[in-house]
MARZATI-394525 format. One line per field, with one value per residue (C-alpha): residue number from 1; z, x, y. Coordinates in steps of 0.25 Angstrom, whole numbers. Layout:
n = NUM, ...
zz = Z, ...
xx = X, ...
yy = Y, ...
END
This chain:
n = 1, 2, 3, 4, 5, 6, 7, 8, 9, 10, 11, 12, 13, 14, 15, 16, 17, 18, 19, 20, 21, 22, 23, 24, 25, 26, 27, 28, 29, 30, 31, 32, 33, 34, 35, 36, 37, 38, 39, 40, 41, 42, 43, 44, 45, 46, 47, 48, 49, 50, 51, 52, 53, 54, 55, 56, 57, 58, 59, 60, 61, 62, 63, 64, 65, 66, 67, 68, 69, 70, 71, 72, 73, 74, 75, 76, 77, 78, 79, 80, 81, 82, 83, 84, 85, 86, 87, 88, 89, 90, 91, 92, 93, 94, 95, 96, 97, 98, 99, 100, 101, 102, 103, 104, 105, 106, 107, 108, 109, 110, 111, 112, 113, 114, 115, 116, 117, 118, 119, 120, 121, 122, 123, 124
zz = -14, -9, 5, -2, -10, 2, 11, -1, -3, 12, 13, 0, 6, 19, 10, 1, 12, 21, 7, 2, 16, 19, 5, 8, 21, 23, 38, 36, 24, 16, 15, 2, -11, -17, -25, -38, -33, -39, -31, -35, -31, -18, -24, -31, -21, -13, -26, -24, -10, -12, -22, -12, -3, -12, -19, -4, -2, -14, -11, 0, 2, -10, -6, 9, 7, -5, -16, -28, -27, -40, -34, -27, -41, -44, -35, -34, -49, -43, -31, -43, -51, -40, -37, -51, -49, -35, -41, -51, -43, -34, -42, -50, -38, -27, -36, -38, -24, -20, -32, -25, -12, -23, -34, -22, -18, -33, -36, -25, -31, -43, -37, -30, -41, -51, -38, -35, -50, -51, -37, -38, -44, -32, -18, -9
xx = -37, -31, -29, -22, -12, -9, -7, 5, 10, 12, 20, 27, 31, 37, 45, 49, 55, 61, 67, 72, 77, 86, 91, 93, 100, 104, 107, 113, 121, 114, 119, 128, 119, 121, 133, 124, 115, 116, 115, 112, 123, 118, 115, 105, 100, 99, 90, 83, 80, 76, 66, 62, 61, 52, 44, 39, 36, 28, 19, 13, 17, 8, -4, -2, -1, -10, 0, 5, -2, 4, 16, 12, 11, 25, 32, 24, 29, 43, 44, 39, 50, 60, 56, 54, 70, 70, 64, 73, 84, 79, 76, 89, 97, 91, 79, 64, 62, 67, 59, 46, 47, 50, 41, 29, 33, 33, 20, 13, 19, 16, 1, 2, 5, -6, -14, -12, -12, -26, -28, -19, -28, -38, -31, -26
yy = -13, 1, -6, -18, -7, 0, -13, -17, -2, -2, -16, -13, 0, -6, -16, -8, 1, -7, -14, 0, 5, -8, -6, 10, 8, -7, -11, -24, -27, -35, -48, -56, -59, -74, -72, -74, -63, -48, -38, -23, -11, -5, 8, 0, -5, 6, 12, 3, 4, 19, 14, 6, 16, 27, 16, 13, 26, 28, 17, 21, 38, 42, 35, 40, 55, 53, 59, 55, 42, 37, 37, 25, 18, 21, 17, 4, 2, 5, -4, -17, -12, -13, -28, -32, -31, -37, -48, -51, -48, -58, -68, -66, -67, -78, -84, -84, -85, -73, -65, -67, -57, -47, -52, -49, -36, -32, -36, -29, -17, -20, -19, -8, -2, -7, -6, 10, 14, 10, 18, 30, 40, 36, 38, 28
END
């Protein structure tokens, strides 16, 4: 189980970095919604992109230099949060379709962090 955890806390961390850094510091413009679609201020979504950024970090820094372990945990819990509302903003905007990358990504977090509460008193 720990090498099925750190396996998903690795890819979540690369998507979640990639994710926050082209939100951080867009290269291209980011191109016209549907007209029907909200879109968030960019101060938001650059809030969103640091959250990104940090809940990557705290998935897989604690476990590597063995501190604060529970860390891990949170910011699991953090990252579903942040796609509970990529999901509805998804599905809100373009459908159901597009609800299901997100819905994914949220469940593995959401196991990653049942999956390390029950190991974070253990290391990892």
């Amino acid at each position: 189980m720990n090498i099925v955890l750190w396996i998903i806390q690795i890819l979540l961390a690369l998507l979640f970095l990639f994710s926050g850094i082209t939100k951080l510091f867009p290269i291209i413009p980011m191109p016209p919604p549907p007209p029907d679609m909200w879109i968030p201020p960019m101060w938001f979504l650059k809030f969103i992109g640091l959250c990104e950024v940090l809940g990557a970090l705290g998935l897989v820094l604690p476990g590597l230099l063995r501190r604060q372990q529970y860390l891990t945990v949170w910011a699991a819990i953090g990252l579903t949060i942040i796609m509970i509302g990529a999901v509805v903003v998804s599905v809100m905007g373009m459908g159901i379709a597009a609800g299901v990358t997100p819905l994914i990504v949220g469940i593995l977090c959401a196991f990653v962090a049942w999956g390390r509460s029950k190991t974070h008193h253990h290391e990892y």
